[in-house]
N, C-alpha and C positions, 0 to 999 in steps of 0.2 A: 497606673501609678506614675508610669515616666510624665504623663500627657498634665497629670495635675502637678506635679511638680516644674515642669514646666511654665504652667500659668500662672503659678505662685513665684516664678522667679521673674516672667515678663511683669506681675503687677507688682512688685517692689521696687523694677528697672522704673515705671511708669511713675512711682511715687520718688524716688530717688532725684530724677528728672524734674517733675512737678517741683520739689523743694528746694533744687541748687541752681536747676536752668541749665542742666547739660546733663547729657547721656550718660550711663555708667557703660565700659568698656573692658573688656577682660584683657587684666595686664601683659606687659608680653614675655613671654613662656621665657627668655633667653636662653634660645633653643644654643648658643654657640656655646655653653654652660658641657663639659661630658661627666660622666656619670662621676669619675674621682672629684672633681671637683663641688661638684652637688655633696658628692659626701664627706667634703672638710668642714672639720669644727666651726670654722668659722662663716662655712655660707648661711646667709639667712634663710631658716625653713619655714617661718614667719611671716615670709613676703607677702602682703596681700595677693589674689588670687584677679582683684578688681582695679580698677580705677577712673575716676573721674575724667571722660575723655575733654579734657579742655588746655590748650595752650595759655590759657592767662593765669593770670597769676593769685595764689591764698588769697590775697589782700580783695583781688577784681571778683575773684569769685565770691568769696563774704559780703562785698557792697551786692552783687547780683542778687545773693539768697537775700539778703536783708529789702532790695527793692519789689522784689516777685512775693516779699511777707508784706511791706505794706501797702500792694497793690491788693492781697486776698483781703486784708484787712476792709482798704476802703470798699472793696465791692461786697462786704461782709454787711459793713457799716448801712451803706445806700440802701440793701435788699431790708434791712431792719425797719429802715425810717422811711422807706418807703410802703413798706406793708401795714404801718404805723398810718400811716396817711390815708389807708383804706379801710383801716379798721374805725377809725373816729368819726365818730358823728358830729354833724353840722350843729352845735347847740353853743349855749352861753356859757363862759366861764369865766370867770372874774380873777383867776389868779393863776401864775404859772409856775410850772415848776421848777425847785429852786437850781440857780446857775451849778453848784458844788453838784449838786445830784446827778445832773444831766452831765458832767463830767465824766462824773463816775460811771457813768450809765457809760458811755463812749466806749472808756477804757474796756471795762469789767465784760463785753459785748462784740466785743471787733474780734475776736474768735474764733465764732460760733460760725461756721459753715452750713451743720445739718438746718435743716429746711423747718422741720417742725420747731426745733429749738428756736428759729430766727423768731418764729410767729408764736410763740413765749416772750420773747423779747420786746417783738414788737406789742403785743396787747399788754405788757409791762408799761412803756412809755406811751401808750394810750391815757392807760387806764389813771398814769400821775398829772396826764395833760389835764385830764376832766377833772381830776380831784387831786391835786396836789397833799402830799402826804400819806396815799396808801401804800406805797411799797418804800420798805426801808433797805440801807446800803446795804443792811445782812441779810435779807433776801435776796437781792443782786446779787451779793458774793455766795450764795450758796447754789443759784440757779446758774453762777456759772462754773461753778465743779460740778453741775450733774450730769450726768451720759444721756443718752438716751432713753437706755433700761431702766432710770429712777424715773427718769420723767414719767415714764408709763408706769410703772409700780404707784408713782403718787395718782397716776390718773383713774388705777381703778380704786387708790385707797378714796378717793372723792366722790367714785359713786357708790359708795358705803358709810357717806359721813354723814351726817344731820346735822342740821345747823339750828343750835340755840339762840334767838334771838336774843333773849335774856343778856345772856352772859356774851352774846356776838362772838361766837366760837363755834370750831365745830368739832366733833368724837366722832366711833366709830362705838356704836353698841357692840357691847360683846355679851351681853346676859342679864342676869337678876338671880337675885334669893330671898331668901326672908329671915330678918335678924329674930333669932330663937330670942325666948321667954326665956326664965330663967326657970319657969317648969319644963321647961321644952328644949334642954341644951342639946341633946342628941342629935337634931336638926343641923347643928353648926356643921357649916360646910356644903350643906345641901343646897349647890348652887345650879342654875339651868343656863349652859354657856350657846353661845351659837358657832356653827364650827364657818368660819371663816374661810377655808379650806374649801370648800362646796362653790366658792364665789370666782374662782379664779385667782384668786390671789394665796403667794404663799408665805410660812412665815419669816423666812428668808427675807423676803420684798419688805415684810413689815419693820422688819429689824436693820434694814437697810435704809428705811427710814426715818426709823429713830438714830440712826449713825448720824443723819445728816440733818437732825434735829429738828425734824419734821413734824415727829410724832413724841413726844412724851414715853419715859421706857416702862413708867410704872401705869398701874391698870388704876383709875380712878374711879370713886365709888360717889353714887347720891347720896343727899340725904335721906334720910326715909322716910317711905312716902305714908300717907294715912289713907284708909280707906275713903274713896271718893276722889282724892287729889287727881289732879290733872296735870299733865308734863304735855306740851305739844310741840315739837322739833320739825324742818323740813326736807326737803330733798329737793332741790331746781323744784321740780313744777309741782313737786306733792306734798303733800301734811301729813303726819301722822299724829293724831292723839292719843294718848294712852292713858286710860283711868283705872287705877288700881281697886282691886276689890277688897282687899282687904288691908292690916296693917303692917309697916315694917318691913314693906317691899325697897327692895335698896338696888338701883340701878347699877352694872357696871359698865364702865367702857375707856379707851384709849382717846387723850386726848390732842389734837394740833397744838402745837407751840404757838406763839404769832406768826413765825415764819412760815411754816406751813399754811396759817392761815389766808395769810396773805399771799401765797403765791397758788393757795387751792381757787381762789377767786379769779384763776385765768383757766380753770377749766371747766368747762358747761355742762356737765355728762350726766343725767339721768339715774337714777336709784337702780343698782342690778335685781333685774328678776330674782336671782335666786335668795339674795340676801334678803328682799321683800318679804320673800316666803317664809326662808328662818324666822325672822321677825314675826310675823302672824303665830307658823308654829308654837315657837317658845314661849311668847308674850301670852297667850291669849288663854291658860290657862287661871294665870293670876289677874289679866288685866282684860279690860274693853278696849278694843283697839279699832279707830275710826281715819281710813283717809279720807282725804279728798286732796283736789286739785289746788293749788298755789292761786291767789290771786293777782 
């Protein structure tokens, strides 16, 4: 316990340092201090315990911490636009992105240290280089309140999304049922859900998405399908189509806001196995269901 606690006080020495430009130092004891006088009213018991080893002065030391933040800043900045520069392809573009934007982008981005985060950033200012206007200032300002831990929550909620061409959106199925007859009321409710849970992901993550308005909090329903209809949605490289067999099949699922939207288009990931298979399970008693590969 001594040995971790120990480590834990050298990596706070090392971030303490890192943020101000000078050592933290443990104050001095004023050992000439004897025991009646430690115990008048009036001594401070309060003292701090630490102190900044540095002879200059509030004023020099605030300018140092203020020069050593925009120096992380700019090499924050550089590692962005420079990974930016690796990611874009050599192709035609006829229009660039707008000056206000690319401000914003500066600001809202000069931050961001973590490595993965940066190369979000940077395939953000990619991705307005080639097509000016797909990412808006509220997705900047939302990707730059995100941790880590969302980023990756949104990354696996993307490879559970399907993407509607139709509507150029994308959901996460969550199920189906079938709207009762009115001879048939007893049915109501009889819904076939898929457990999401199975996937890796939990519903914590999901609700932490919808926090950060990622996701839509209420669950959205098709219209209902007729027997024969056909719904076809994809996944990166795969199709699925689904032909209902009968009628009054009524999809459910969790939809992306735009900003989700747009910010789910910097991640490439693959449909989860296990949710494929939900899929198949559930689906496949009411419906025909057909992949195939992406063209």
């Amino acid at each position: 316990m001594a040995i971790k606690t120990a480590q834990a006080r050298i990596n706070l020495a090392n971030i303490i340092e890192s943020l101000t430009g000078y050592p933290v130092i443990k104050a001095n004891s004023n050992n000439s201090l004897n025991n009646k006088e430690k115990q008048h009213p009036f001594h401070d018991k309060n003292q701090p315990s630490y102190k900044i080893n540095s002879q200059s002065s509030t004023l020099a030391r605030a300018q140092k911490r203020q020069d050593l933040l925009l120096i992380k800043q700019q090499q924050n900045i550089e590692t962005i636009l420079t990974k930016a520069m690796e990611f874009c392809p050599d192709v035609a573009s006829n229009r660039q992105p707008d000056e206000d934007w690319i401000e914003h982008f500066i600001a809202l981005c000069e931050d961001t240290s973590n490595e993965a985060m940066q190369i979000l950033w940077a395939k953000i200012l990619t991705g307005e280089t080639l097509n000016p206007g797909t990412f808006s200032i509220k997705s900047l300002q939302t990707l730059k309140h995100m941790t880590q831990r969302e980023a990756d929550a949104l990354q696996k909620c993307v490879s559970l999304s399907g993407y509607n061409k139709k509507d150029d959106s994308r959901f996460i199925l969550l199920g189906f049922y079938k709207k009762p007859s009115l001879f048939d009321l007893i049915r109501k409710g009889n819904k076939v859900s898929l457990n999401l849970g199975k996937t890796g992901i939990s519903f914590p993550e999901i609700l932490t998405l919808m926090d950060l308005n990622l996701l839509y909090r209420k669950e959205i329903e098709s219209p209902a399908l007729k027997a024969g209809q056909e719904i076809t949605f994809s996944f990166l490289s795969q199709k699925v189509t689904l032909k209902a067999k009968s009628n009054d099949l009524v999809l459910s699922y969790y939809k992306f806001t735009q900003t989700g939207d747009e910010l789910s288009k910097l991640i490439n990931y693959p449909v989860n196995k296990i949710y494929k298979q939900l899929i198949n399970e559930a689906l496949e008693v009411e419906f025909d269901l057909e992949w195939h590969t992406s063209k």
